[in-house]
FIPA-797876 format. One record per residue (C-alpha): residue number from 1; residue in three letters; x, y, z. Coordinates in nm, 2 decimals. Layout:
<atoms>
(NUM,"Ala",(X,Y,Z))
...
</atoms>
This chain:
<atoms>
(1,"Unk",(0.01,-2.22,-1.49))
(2,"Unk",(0.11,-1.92,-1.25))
(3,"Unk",(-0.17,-1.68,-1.20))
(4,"Unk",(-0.12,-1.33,-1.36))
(5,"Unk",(0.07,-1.10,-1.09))
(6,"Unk",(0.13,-1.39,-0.88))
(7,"Unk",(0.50,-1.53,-0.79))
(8,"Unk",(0.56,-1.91,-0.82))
(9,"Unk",(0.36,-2.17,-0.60))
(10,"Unk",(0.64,-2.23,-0.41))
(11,"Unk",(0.72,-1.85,-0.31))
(12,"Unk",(0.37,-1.78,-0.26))
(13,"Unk",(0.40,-2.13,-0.05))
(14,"Unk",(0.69,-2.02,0.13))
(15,"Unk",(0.57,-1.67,0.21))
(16,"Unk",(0.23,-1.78,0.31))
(17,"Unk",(0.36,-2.09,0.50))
(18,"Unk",(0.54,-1.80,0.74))
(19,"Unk",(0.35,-1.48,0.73))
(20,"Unk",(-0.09,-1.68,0.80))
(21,"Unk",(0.05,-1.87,1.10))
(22,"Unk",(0.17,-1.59,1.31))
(23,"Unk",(-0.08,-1.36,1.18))
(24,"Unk",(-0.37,-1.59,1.27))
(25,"Unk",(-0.23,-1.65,1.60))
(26,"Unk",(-0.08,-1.32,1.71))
(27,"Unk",(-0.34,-1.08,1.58))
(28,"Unk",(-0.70,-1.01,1.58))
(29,"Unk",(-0.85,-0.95,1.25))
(30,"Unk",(-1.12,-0.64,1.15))
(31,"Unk",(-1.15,-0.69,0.80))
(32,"Unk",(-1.42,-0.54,0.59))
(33,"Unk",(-1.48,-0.44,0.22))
(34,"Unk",(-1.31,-0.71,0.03))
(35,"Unk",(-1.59,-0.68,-0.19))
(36,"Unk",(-1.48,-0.42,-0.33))
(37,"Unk",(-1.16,-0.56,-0.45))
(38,"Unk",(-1.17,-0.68,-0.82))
(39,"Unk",(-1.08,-1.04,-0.82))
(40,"Unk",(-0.87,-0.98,-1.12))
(41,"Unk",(-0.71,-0.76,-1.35))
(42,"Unk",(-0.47,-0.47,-1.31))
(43,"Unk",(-0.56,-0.27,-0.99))
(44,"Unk",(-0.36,0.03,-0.78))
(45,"Unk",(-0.43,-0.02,-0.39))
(46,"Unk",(-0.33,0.32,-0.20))
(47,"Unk",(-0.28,0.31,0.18))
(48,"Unk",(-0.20,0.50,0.47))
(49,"Unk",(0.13,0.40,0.62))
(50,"Unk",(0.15,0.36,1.05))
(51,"Unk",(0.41,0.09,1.09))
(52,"Unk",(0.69,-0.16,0.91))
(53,"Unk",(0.41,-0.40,1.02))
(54,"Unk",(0.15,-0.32,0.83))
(55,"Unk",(0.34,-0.41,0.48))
(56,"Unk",(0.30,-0.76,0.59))
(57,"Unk",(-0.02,-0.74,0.76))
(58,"Unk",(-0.23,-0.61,0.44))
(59,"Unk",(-0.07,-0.86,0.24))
(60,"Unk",(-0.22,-1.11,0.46))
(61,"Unk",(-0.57,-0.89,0.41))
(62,"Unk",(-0.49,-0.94,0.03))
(63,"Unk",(-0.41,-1.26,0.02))
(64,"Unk",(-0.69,-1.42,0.20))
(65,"Unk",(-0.95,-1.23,-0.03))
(66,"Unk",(-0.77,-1.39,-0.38))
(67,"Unk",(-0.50,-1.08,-0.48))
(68,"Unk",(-0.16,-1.12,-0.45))
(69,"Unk",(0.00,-0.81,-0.34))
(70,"Unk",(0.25,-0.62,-0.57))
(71,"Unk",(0.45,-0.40,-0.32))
(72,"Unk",(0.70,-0.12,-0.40))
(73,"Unk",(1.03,-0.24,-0.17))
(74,"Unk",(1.35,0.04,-0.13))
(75,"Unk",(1.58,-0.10,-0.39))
(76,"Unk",(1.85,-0.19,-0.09))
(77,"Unk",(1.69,-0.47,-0.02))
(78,"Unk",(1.71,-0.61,-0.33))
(79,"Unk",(2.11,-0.66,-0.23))
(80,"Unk",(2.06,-0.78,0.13))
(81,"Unk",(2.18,-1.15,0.11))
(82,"Unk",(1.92,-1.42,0.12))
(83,"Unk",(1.69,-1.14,0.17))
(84,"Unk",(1.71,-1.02,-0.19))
(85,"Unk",(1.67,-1.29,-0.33))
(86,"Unk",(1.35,-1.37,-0.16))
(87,"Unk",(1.20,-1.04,-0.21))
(88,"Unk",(1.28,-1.03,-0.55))
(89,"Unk",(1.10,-1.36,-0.58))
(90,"Unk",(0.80,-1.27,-0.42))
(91,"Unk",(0.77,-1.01,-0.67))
(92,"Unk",(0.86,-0.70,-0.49))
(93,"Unk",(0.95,-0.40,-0.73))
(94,"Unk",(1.24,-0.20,-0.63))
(95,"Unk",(1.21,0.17,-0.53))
(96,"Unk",(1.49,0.37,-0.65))
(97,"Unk",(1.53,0.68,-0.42))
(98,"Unk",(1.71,1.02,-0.47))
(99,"Unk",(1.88,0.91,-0.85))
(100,"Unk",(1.76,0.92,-1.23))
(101,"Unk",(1.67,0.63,-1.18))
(102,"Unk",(1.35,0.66,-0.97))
(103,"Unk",(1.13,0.63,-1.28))
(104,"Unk",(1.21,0.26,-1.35))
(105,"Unk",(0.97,0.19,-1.00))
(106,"Unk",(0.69,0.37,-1.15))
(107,"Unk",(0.76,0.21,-1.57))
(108,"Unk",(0.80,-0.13,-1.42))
(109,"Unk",(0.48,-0.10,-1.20))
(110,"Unk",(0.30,-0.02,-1.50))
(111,"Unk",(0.42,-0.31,-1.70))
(112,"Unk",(0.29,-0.56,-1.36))
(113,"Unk",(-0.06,-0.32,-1.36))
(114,"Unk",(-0.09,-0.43,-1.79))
(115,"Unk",(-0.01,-0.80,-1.71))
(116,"Unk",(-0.30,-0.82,-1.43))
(117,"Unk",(-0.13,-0.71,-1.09))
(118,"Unk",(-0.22,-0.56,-0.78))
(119,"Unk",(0.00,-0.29,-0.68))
(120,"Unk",(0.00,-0.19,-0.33))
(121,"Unk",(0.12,0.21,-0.28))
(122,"Unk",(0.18,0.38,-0.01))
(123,"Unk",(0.15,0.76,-0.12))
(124,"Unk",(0.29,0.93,0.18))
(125,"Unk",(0.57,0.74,0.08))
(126,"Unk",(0.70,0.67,0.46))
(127,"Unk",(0.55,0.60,0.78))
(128,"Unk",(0.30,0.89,0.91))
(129,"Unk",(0.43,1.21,1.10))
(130,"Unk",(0.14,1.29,1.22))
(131,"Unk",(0.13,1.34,1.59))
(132,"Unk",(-0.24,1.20,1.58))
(133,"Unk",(-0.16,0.90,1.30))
(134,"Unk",(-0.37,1.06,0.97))
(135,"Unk",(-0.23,1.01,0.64))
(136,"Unk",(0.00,1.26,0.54))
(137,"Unk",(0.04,1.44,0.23))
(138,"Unk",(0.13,1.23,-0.05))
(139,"Unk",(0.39,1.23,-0.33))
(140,"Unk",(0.25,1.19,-0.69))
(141,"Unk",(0.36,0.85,-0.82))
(142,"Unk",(0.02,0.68,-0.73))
(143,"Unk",(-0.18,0.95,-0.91))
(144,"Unk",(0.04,0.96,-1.21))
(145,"Unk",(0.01,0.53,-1.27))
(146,"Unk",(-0.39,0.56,-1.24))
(147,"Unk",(-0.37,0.81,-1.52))
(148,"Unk",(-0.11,0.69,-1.70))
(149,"Unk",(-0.29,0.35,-1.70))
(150,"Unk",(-0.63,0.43,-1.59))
(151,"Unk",(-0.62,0.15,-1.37))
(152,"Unk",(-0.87,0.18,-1.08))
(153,"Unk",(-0.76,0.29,-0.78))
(154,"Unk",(-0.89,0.17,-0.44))
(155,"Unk",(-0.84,0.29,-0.12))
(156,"Unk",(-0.75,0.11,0.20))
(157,"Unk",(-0.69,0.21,0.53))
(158,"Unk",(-0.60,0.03,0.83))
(159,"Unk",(-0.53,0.06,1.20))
(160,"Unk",(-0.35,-0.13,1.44))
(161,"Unk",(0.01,-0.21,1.33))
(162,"Unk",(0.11,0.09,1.50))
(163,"Unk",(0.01,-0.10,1.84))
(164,"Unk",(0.18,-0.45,1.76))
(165,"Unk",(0.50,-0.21,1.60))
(166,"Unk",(0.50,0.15,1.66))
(167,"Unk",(0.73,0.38,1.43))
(168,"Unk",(1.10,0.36,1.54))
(169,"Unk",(1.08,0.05,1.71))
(170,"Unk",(1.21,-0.30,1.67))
(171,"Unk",(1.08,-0.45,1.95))
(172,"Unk",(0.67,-0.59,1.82))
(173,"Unk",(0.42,-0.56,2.12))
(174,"Unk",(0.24,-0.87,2.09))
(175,"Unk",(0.07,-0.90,2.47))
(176,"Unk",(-0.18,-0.83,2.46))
(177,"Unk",(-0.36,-0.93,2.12))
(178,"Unk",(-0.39,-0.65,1.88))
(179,"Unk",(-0.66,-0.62,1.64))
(180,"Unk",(-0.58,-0.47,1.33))
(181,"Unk",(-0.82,-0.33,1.14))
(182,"Unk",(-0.91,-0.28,0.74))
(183,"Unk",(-1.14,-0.10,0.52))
(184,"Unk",(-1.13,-0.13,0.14))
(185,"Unk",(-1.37,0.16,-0.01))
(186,"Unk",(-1.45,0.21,-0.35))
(187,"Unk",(-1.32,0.32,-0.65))
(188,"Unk",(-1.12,0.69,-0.59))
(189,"Unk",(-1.31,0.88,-0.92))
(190,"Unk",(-1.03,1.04,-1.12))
(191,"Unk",(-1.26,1.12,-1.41))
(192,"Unk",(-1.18,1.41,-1.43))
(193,"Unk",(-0.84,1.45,-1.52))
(194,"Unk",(-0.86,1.19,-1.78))
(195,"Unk",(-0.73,1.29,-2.08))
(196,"Unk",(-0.58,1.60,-1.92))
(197,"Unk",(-0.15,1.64,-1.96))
(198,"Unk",(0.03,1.46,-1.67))
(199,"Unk",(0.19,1.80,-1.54))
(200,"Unk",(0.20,1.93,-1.17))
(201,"Unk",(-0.13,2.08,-1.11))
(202,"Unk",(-0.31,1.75,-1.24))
(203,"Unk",(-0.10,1.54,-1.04))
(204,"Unk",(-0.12,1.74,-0.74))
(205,"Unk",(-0.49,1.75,-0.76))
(206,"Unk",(-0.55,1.38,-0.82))
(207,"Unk",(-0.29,1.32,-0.58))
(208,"Unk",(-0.53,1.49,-0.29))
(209,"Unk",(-0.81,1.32,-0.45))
(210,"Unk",(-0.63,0.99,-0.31))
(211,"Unk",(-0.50,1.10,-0.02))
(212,"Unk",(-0.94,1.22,0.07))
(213,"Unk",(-1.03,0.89,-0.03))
(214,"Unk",(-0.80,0.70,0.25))
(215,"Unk",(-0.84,0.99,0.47))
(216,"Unk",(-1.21,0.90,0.48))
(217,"Unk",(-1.19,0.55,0.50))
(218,"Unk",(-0.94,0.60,0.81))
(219,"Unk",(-1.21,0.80,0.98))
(220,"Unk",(-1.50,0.54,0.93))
(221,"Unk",(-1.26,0.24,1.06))
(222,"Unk",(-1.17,0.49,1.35))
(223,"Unk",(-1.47,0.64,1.43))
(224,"Unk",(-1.32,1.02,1.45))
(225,"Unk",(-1.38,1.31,1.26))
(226,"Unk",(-1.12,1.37,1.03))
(227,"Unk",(-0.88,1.70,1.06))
(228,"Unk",(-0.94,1.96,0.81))
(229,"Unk",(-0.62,1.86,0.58))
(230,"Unk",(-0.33,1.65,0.55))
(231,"Unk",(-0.07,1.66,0.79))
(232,"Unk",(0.28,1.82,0.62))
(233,"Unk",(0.61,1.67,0.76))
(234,"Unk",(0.81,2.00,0.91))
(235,"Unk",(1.06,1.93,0.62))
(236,"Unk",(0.79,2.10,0.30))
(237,"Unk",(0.73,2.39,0.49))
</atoms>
């Protein structure tokens, strides 16, 4: 019988059969606070975003510790040959950009969260802009599934992919060994917009809420002070 939010055992086979090997071998591993990922049920996981490596990397992270990881793929992919048909199978939930249609991501991931997933989000919705790597701000979508679904929410940060992959490059620096690092924290408390309308100020609040919750996990696995606020791509200004 497959395992709520899991694909097939031959998908999971397949992915795993690829992505533990070369993980194992080509990367050191910093992971801490698995424990405070349920084992099962519906669960939103919100991260900060340095690299197209680190998709893969966390799932690795998830995997190993018993979830499976739901992630939220641009909808392009999901007509790549080969490709497609692979992510699709893994489970991968398309992301509709720019169109009416960008709701289904959001109605679809609540109907994986209500059959037992884990969602992975990324809130900042791209890789960071920040010259000095900390989360940016973040669009609304993650804050607007935990209340829609009251889900909980748990934040992870990493560090490292940015080394083995940085932003803009194709080329992975694999000598010498990275380590790449995680820390799962607890719960983000949203309490207190719960039973509040979904509209803008809400959203934006609970948004920040999240965004302060992987902010300061970032800071502990880095061992920095944090800055003051999130960073703002020159674009919102």
């Amino acid at each position: 019988m497959r395992r709520p939010g899991w694909p097939s055992r031959f998908w999971v086979a397949v992915a795993a059969g690829i992505v533990r090997p070369i993980s194992w071998l080509l990367v050191r591993k910093d992971w801490r606070g698995a424990e405070r990922l349920p084992a099962t049920g519906g669960v939103i996981l919100v991260s900060n975003h340095l690299s197209w490596a680190d998709p893969v990397l966390l799932a690795h992270y998830l995997y190993v510790n018993g979830r499976w990881p739901t992630v939220l793929a641009k909808a392009g992919l999901f007509s790549v040959p080969v490709l497609g048909h692979a992510v699709r199978k893994l489970m991968a939930i398309p992301v509709y950009r720019g169109s009416s249609d960008a709701a289904r991501s959001l109605a679809e991931s609540e109907r994986r969260i209500a059959e037992g997933a884990c969602v992975l989000f990324y809130p900042e919705g791209t890789c960071t802009r920040d010259p000095l790597l900390w989360p940016m701000e973040g669009k609304t979508g993650a804050a607007r599934l935990a209340l829609a679904t009251g889900a909980p929410v748990i934040p992870v940060a990493h560090w490292g992919a940015q080394e083995i992959l940085p932003y803009g490059s194709r080329r992975p620096r694999l000598l010498p060994r990275k380590t790449f690092r995680v820390l799962a924290g607890p719960p983000v408390d949203l309490s207190k917009y719960e039973g509040q309308p979904l509209h803008a100020d809400v959203l934006r609040g609970a948004t920040a809420d999240i965004m302060a919750a992987i902010t300061a996990q970032l800071a502990e696995l880095r061992g920095e002070k944090a800055p003051g606020g999130p960073f703002r791509k020159p674009s919102d200004h």
